[in-house]
C-alpha positions as CSV (number, residue, x, y, z in Angstrom):
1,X,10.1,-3.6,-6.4
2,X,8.0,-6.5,-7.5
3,X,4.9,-4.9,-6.1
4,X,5.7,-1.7,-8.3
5,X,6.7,0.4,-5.2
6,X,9.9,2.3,-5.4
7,X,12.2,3.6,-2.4
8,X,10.4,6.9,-1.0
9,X,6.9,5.8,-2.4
10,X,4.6,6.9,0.7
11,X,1.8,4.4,1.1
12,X,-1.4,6.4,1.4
13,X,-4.1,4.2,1.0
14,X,-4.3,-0.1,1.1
15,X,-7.3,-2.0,-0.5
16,X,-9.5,1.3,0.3
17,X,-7.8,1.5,4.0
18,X,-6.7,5.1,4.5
19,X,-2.8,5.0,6.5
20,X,-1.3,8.1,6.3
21,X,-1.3,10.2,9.1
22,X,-1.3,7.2,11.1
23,X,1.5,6.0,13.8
24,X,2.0,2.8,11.0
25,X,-1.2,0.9,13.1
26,X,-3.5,1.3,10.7
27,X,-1.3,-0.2,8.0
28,X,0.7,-2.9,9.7
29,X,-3.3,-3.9,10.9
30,X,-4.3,-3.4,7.1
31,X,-1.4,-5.8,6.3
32,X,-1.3,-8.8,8.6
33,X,-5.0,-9.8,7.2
34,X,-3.5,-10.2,3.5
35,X,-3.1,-13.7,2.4
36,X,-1.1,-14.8,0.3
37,X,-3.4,-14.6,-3.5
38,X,-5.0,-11.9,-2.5
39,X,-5.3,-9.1,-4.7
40,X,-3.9,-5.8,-3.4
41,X,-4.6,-2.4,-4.1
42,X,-2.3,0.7,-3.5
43,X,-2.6,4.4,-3.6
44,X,1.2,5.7,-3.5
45,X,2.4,9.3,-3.3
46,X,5.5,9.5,-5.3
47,X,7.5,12.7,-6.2
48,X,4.1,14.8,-5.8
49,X,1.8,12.6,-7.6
50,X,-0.5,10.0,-6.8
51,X,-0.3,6.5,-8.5
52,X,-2.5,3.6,-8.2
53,X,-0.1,0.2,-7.3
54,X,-2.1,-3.3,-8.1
55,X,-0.4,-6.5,-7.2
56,X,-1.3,-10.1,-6.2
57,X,0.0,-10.8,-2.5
58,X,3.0,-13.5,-2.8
């Protein structure tokens, strides 16, 4: 919730990384090289429409 996402937000896109469509590879990979500061950038698909999510990785 911190981050902005809600429950059923699908995860589309991470810091320009496309993940959807994918057996949850590409974004576990996408992921494990955040550090902690880093800024992060989502595109989520929520209810139909598709928001942009920025947060700063804790």
């Amino acid at each position: 919730m911190r981050a902005g996402l809600m429950s059923g937000d699908i995860i589309e896109s991470l810091n320009g990384m496309t993940v959807t469509g994918q057996s949850g590879r590409k974004l576990f990979k996408a992921m494990a090289a955040i550090r902690t500061g880093d800024s992060v950038r989502m595109t989520v698909l929520r209810g139909g429409k598709r928001l942009s999510v920025s947060m700063v990785a804790g």
